[in-house]
N, C-alpha and C positions, 0 to 999 in steps of 0.2 A: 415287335420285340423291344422295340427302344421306349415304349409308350410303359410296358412293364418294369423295364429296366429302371426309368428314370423315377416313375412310381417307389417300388422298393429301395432307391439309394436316399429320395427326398424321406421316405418315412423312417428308414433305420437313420440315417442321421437325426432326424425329430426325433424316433424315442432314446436316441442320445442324450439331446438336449433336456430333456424330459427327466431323463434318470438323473443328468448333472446339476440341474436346477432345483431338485430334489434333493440332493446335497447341498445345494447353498443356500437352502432355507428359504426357496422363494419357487414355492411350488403352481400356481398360478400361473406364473408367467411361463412356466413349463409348459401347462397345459394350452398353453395360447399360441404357444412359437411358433411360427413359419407358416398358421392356419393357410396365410394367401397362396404359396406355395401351389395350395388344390384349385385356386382357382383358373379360369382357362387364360387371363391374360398371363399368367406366370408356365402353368402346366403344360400347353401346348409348345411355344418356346421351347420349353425344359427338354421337353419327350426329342424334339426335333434336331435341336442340340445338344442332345444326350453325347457324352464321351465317357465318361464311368473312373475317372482320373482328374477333373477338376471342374467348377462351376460349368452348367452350361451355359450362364453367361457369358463365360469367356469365348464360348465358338460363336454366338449369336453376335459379338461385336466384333469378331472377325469379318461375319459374314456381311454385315450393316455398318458398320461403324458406332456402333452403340448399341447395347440391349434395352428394347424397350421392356421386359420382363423384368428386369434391376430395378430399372427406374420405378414400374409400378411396386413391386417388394419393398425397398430402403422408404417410399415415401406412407410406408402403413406399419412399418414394424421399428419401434421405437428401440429395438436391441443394437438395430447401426448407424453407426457415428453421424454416415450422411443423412440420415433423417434428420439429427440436430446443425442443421444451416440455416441462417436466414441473414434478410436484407438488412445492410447495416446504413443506416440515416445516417449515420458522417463519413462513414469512407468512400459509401456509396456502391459496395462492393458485397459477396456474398459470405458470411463469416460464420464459423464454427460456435454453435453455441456447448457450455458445459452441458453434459449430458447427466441427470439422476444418477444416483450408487447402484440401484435396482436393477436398471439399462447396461451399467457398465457391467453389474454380472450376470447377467443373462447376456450379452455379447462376450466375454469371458466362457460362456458356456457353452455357446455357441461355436466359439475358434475352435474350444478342442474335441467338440462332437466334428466338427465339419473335418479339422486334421486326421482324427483318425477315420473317418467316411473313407475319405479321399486316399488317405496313405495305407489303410488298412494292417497289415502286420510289419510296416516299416516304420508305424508310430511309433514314436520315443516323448516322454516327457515336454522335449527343448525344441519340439516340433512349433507347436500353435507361437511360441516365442522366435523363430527364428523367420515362419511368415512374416509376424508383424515387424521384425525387422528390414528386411527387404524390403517392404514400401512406407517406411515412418518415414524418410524425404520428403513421400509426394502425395500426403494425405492433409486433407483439408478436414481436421481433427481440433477441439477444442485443446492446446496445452496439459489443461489438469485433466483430461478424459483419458489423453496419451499417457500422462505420468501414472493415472490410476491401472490403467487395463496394461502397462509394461507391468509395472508393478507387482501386479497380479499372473501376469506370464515368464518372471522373472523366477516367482519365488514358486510356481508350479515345476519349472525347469528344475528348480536346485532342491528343491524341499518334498515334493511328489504332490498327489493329490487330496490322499487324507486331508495334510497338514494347509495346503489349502484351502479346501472347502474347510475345513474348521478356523478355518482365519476370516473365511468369508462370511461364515453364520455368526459366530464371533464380532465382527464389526455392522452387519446389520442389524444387531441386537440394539448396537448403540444410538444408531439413527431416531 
């Protein structure tokens, strides 16, 4: 049952994404989103830590001390943040690179497919905006990636989604 379960919650959030990206003029990347998800390094993981209330990456790093399921995800799908890191030659250290406008709305489209997944009829608006509150401390996020995708979670919270996504086709015009 968990193999179904986990199935059905990874595809209705996809065709969230799908309808949202669709709205923000970047239908493509819709169609692309979370493919890995079906694969068995991701899927099996998933089904195993299925809980139907948040990632199941978050039980798999309960159970391990890490998800290897995340790691294979973040480093093939260009919508989250940790995919853009890399080795920096003078600090010597690992560092956020700026992420594309493209990425940042399709990870925009992403938060509030996955919020309302997860939250189901307790989504609100100031949902996907007050995740990303709670861990902007402790994220290792390019500055103007952070300024961009609040930005964008800000004015979803006060403004709604129309005026949104027409804010968001609206500035991908200009690109």
């Amino acid at each position: 049952m968990q193999v179904i379960k986990h199935f059905l919650t990874i595809t209705r959030h996809r065709h969230l994404v799908i309808k949202n990206c669709f709205k923000a003029g970047i239908p493509l990347q819709g169609l692309k989103h979370d493919l890995s998800k079906y694969t068995l390094s991701e899927f099996i993981p998933g089904a195993i830590h299925y809980q139907g209330n948040r990632s199941p990456n978050e039980g798999e790093r309960e159970t391990y001390g890490y998800s290897k399921a995340w790691m294979h995800h973040k480093g093939r799908n260009k919508h989250h943040f940790e995919y853009w890191t890399d080795y920096n030659t003078v600090t010597k250290k690992l560092s956020p690179v700026k992420m594309p406008y493209k990425y940042v709305v399709e990870m925009f489209c992403d938060r509030v497919a996955a919020s309302k997944t997860y939250m189901k009829s307790s989504y609100t608006d100031s949902a996907p905006l007050e995740y990303f509150e709670r861990g902007k401390n402790n994220r290792l996020i390019h500055p103007e990636t952070s300024d961009t995708i609040e930005k964008l979670l800000k004015m979803l919270s006060e403004k709604g989604e129309d005026y949104t996504f027409g804010y968001i086709r609206h500035s991908l015009k200009k690109l």
